[in-house]
C-alpha positions as CSV (number, residue, x, y, z in Angstrom):
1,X,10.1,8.3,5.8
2,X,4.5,7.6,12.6
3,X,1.6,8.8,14.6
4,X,2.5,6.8,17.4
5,X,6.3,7.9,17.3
6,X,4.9,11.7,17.2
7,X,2.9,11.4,20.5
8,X,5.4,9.5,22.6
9,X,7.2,11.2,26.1
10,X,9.4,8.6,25.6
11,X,13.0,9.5,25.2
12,X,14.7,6.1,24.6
13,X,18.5,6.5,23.9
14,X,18.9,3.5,22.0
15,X,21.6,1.7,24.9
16,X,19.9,-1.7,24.0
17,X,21.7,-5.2,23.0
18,X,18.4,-6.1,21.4
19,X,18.0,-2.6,19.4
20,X,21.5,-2.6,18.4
21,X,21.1,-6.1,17.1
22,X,17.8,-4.5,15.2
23,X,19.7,-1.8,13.7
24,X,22.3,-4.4,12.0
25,X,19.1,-6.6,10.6
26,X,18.1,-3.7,9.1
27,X,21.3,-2.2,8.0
28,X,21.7,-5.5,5.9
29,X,18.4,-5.7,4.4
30,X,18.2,-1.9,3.3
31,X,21.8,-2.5,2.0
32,X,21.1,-5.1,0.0
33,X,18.0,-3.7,-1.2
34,X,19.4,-0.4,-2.3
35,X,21.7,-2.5,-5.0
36,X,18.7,-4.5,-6.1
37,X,16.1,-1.5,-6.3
38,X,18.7,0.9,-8.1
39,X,19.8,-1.8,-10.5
40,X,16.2,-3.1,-11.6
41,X,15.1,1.1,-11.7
42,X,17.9,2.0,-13.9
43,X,17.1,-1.0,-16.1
44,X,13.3,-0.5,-16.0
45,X,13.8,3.2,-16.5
46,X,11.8,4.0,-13.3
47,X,12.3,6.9,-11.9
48,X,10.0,5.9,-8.8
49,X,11.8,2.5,-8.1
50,X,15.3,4.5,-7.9
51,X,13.7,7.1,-5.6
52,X,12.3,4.5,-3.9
53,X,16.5,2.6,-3.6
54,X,17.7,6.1,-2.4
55,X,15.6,5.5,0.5
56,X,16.8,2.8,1.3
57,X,20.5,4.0,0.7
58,X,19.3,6.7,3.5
59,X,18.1,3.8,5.7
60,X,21.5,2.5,5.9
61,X,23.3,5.4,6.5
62,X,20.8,6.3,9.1
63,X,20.8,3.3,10.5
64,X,24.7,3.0,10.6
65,X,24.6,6.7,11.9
66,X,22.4,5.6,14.7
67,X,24.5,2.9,15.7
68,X,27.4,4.5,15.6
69,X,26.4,7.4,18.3
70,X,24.6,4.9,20.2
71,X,25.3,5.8,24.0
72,X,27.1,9.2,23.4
73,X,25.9,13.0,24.8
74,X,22.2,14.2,23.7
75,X,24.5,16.7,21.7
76,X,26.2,14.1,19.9
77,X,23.4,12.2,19.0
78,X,20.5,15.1,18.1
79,X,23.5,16.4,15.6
80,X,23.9,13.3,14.1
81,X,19.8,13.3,13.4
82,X,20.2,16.9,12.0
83,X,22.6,15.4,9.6
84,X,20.6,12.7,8.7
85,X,17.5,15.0,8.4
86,X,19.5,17.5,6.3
87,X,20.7,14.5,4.2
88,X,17.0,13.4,3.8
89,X,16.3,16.5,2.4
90,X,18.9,16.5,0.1
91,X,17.1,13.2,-1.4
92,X,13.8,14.7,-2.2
93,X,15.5,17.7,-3.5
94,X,17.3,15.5,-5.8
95,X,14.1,13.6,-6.4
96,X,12.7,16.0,-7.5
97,X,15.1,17.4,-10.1
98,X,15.3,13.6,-11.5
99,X,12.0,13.7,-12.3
100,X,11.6,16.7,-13.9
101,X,14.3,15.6,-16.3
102,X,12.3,12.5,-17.0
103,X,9.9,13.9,-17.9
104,X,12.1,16.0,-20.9
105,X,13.3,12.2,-21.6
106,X,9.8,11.0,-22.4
107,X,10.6,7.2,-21.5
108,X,8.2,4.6,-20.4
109,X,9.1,2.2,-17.6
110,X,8.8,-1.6,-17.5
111,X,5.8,-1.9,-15.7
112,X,6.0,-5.5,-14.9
113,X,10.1,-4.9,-13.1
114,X,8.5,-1.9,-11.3
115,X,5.7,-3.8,-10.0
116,X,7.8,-7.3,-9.0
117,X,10.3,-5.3,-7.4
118,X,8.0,-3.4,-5.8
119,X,6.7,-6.4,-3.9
120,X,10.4,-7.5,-3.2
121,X,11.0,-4.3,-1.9
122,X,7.4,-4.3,0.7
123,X,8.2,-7.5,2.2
124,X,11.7,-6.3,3.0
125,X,10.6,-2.8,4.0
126,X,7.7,-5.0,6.4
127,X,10.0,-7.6,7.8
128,X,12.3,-3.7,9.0
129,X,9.3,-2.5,10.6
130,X,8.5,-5.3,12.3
131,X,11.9,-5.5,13.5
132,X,11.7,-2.0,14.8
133,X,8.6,-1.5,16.1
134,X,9.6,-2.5,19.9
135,X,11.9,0.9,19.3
136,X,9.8,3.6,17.5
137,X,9.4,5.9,20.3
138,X,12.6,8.0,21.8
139,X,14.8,10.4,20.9
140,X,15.7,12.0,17.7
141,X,18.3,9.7,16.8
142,X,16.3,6.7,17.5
143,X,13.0,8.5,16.0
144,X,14.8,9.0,12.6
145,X,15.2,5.4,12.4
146,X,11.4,4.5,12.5
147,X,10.4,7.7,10.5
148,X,13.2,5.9,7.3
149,X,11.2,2.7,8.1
150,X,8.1,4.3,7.5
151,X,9.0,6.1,4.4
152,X,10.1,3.0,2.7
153,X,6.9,1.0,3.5
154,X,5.1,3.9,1.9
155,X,7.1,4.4,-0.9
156,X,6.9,0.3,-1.7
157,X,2.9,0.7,-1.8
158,X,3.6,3.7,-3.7
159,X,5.8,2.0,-6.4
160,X,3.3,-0.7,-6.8
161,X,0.7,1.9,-7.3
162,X,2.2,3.2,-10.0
163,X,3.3,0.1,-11.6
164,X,-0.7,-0.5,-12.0
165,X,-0.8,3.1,-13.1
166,X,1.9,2.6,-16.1
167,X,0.6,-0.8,-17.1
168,X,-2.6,0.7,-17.7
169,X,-2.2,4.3,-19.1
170,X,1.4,3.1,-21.0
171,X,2.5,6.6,-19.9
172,X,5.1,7.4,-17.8
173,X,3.2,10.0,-15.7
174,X,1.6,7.6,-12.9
175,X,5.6,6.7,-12.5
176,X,6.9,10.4,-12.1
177,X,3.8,11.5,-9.9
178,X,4.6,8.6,-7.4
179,X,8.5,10.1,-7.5
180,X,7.7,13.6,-6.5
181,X,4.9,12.3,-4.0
182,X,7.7,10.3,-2.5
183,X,10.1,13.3,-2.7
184,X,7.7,15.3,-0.6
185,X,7.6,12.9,1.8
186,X,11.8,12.8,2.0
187,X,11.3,16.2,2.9
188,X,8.6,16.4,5.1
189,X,10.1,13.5,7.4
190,X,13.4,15.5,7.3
191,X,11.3,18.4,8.3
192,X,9.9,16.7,11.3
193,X,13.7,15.0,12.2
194,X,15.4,17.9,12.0
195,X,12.8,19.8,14.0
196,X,13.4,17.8,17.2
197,X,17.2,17.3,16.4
198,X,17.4,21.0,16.6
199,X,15.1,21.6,20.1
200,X,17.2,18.6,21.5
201,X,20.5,20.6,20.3
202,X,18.8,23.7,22.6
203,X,17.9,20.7,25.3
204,X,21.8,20.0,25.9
205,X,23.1,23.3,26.0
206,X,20.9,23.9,29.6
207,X,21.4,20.0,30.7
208,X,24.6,19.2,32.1
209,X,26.5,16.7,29.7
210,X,25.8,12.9,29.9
């Protein structure tokens, strides 16, 4: 999964040509990156970089879900965000459990793929942001959106970190430490998502319908 997102009044709905054509950049780039990501963690046996893909699987089913309920009732769209929030959560749970089993496993990941996927995987997670960054304030639907951005531009930095970390210890500890790290964040954001997705739910039973 910003500060500035957090203290915005703004509540933009996301009925935009130009934010809609934003959210199908994205959608392609996170796509594509998920394949590359889980493929180069599964043969690096990194259990960071394929943390790091499930983000962006989330991204674009986020960003799809976004898209999708673009225009529709405040209800509509804050329960989509609580089901992207709850999925989120369901990421860093799983996370989690993946890398307490690596760590039974005892394998060492390719430094090197972690790190030059890594870098792939900033400039793409960058090149989103700055894509988005016109549309990080508004509701919860459109809020989600910048919060996945986020988390995958933190999670690249993080898997680059411990790329360093593996190279130089030849352990696999810096790897699983930067997975649960990133695993807290998953369920932080969907802490914060679901949070406002819920208050937005309460919102829309005292505002008449859109």
């Amino acid at each position: 999964m910003s500060g500035g997102c957090c203290g915005s009044d703004a509540k933009f709905d996301g009925v935009s040509n130009e934010f809609k054509r934003a959210l199908w950049a994205v959608i392609a780039i996170n796509g594509a990156m998920f394949f590359i990501e889980m493929a180069a963690g599964a043969f690096a046996g990194s259990k960071a970089l394929q943390a790091d893909a499930l983000d962006f699987l989330g991204d674009t089913v986020t960003y799809a879900l976004s898209l999708c309920v673009i225009g529709m009732s405040l209800r509509v769209r804050a329960t989509a965000a609580l089901v992207k929030g709850l999925s989120l959560a369901a990421m860093g749970i799983w996370v989690f459990g993946s890398t307490a089993y690596q760590v039974l496993v005892l394998g060492v990941p390719s430094a090197e793929i972690m790190g030059g996927i890594g870098l792939l995987a900033l400039v793409a997670n960058l090149t989103s942001i700055w894509i988005l960054m016109r549309f990080k304030d508004g509701d919860s639907n459109v809020r989600s959106v910048w919060l996945c951005s986020r988390n995958d531009a933190i999670g690249n930095v993080a898997v680059i970190i411990a790329a360093v970390g593996v190279y130089l210890t030849e352990t696999a500890w810096p790897d699983l430490i930067v997975a649960t790290l990133m695993a807290v964040l998953f369920l932080w954001s969907a802490g914060q998502i679901i949070r406002q997705a819920r208050q937005e739910l309460v919102d829309a039973r005292v505002v008449p319908a859109e």
